[in-house]
N, C-alpha and C positions, 0 to 999 in steps of 0.2 A: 596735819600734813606728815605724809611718809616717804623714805626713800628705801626703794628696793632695788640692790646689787646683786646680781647672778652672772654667770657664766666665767669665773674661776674655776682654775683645774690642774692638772700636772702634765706637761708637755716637756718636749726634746728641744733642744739648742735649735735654732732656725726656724721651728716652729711657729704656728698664729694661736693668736685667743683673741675673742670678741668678745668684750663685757658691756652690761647693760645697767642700767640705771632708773629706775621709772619711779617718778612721782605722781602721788596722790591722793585726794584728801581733803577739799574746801581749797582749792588752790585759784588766784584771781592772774596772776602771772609769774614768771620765771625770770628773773635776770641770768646772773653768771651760774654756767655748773661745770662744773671743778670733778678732775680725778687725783686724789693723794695715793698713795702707796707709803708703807710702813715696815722696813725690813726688820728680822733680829737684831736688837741690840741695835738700832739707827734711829733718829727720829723722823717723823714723819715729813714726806714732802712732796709738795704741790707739783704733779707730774704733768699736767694739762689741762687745760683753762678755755670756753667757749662764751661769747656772751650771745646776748639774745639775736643781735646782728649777726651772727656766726662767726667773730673773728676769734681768732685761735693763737694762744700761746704754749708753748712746750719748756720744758727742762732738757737742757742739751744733751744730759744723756741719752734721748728718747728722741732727736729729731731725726726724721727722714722715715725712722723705724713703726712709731706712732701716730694714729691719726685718731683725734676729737671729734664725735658728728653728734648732733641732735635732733630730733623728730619733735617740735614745738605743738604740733595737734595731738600727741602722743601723751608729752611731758617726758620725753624719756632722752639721757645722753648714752653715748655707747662712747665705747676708747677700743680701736680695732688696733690690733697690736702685732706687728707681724717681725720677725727677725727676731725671735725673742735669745735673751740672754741669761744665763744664771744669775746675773746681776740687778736682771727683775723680778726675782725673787723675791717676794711681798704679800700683806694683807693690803689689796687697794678699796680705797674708799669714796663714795663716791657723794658729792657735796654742792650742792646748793643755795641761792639767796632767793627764796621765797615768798610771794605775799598772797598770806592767804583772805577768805572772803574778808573777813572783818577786823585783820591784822594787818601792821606796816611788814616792813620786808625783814624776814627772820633767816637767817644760817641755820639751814638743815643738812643732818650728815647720813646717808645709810649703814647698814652695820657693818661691812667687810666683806670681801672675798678674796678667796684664799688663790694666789697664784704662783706656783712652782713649777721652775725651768730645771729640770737636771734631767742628763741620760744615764 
C-alpha cells in the first residue's frame, strides 16, 4: 500500500491550494485519512481528519478556511485550502488507516508536500 501527495506549491496570502492524496496497492478498505502539516522547527500536527462516513474534524487554526473531502471509489482524500496564511507554511502529510487484501488495518503515511504562503 501507497500514499501519493501532490499539488503543494508556493502562493500569495489569500490564495487557494488543493492537495491530493491517493492510495494504492492491495487495499480492502479505508477508515480515517488524515492531513498533518509540519512547519520549521514545530512539530508535527493533525490539521484535518475524515472518516469513512465522511465526518470531519479540523484544528482551529484552519476552520472555516479548510475543507477535508474524499472520493472512496478513488481512494483518494484532498484538503482544499483557501484563505491561505504564512502560517500554513508547511510540509503537509498526508495519512491513512488501511487494510490491505491480507492485512488488518495498518497507518499509512505519504511522503510530503511542500506548501509555501509568502508574497
Amino acid at each position: 500500500v501507497q500514499l501519493q501527495a501532490s499539488g503543494g506549491g508556493l502562493v500569495q496570502p489569500g490564495e487557494s491550494l488543493r492537495l491530493s492524496c491517493a492510495a494504492s496497492g492491495g487495499i480492502s478498505s479505508i477508515n480515517d485519512m488524515r492531513w498533518h502539516r509540519q512547519a520549521p522547527e514545530k512539530q508535527r500536527e493533525l490539521v484535518a481528519a475524515i472518516t469513512s462516513g465522511g465526518s470531519t474534524n479540523y484544528v482551529d487554526s484552519v476552520k472555516g478556511r479548510f475543507t477535508i473531502s474524499r472520493d472512496n471509489a478513488k481512494n483518494t482524500v484532498y484538503l482544499q485550502m483557501n484563505n491561505l496564511k504564512p502560517e500554513d507554511t508547511a510540509v503537509y502529510y498526508c495519512n491513512a488507516v488501511i487494510q490491505g487484501w491480507r492485512t488488518g488495518f495498518n497507518d499509512y503515511w505519504g511522503q510530503g508536500t511542500l506548501v509555501t504562503v509568502s508574497s
